[in-house]
N, C-alpha and C positions, 0 to 999 in steps of 0.2 A: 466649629465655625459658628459663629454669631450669626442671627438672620437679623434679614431686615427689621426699620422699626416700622409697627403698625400706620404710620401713620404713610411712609412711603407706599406702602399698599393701599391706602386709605384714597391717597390723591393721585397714583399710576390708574387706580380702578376708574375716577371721576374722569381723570384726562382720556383714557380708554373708552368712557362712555359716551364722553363730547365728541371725540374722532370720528364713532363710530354712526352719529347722528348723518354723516355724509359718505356715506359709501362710494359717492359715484365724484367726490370733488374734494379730492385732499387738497389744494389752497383752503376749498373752504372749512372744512374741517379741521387745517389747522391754526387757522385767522380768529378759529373760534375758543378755542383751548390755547392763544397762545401765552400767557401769563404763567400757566403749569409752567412753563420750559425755563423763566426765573426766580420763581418760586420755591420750587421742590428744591432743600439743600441735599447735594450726595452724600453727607454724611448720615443720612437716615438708612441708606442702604448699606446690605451686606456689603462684606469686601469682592465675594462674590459678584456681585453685580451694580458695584460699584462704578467701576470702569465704561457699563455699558450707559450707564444715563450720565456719564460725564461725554463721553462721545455724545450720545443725544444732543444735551445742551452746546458743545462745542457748534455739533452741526446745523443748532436752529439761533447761535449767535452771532454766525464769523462777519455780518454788516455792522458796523455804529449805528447809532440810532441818525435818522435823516430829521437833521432841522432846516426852519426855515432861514432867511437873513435876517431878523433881530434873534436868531437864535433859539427860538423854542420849539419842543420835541412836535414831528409832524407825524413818524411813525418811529415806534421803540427799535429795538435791535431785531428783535422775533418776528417781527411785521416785516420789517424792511427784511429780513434774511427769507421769508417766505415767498416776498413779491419777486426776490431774484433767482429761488431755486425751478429748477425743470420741475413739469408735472411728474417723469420720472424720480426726481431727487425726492419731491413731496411723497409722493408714495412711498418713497422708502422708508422716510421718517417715519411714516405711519405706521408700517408694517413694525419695525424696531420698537416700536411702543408698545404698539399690542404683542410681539414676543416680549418684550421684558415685563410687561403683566402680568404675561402667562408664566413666567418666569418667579415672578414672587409670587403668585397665589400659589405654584409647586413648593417654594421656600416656607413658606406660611402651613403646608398642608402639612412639608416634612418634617416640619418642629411641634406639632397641635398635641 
């Protein structure tokens, strides 16, 4: 099996450490990392855990982005999917993140 590419470790780690700047307010913590969630292509990850940041992504873009009426972006996709998830839903994401973190530093550890 192929691991991840470093670089997927590189920016799960930063996203990881943005999250974790709010323990007690995943909206805010994830309002503040939200750019990682279109940014990071899946293809950096293993096939392994592949699957898991395509779900991520799936679950932090399923709104359009909200424009105004002449049409320009008021909030991206990530923004507006965050303003509509439960405090329940946000926390999940969270959690999901820091397991597949923990997930590639194991991948990273098992290949060194």
């Amino acid at each position: 099996m192929k691991k991840s590419n470093i670089f997927a470790l590189v920016e799960i780690s930063k996203l990881a450490a943005g999250l974790a700047r709010y323990p007690d307010d995943a909206q805010k913590a994830l309002l503040s990392q939200a750019a990682y969630f279109l940014i990071i292509d899946p293809i950096y990850f293993s096939e392994a855990l592949r699957p898991e940041w395509e779900a991520i992504q799936a679950a932090m873009t399923q709104r359009e982005p909200l424009l105004d009426e002449k049409g320009f972006t008021i909030m991206n996709r990530v923004v507006h999917t965050v303003h509509q998830l439960s405090p329940q839903e946000q926390q999940d994401v969270v959690r999901r993140v820091i397991g597949l973190h923990d997930r590639l530093q194991e991948e990273s550890l098992a290949y060194a």
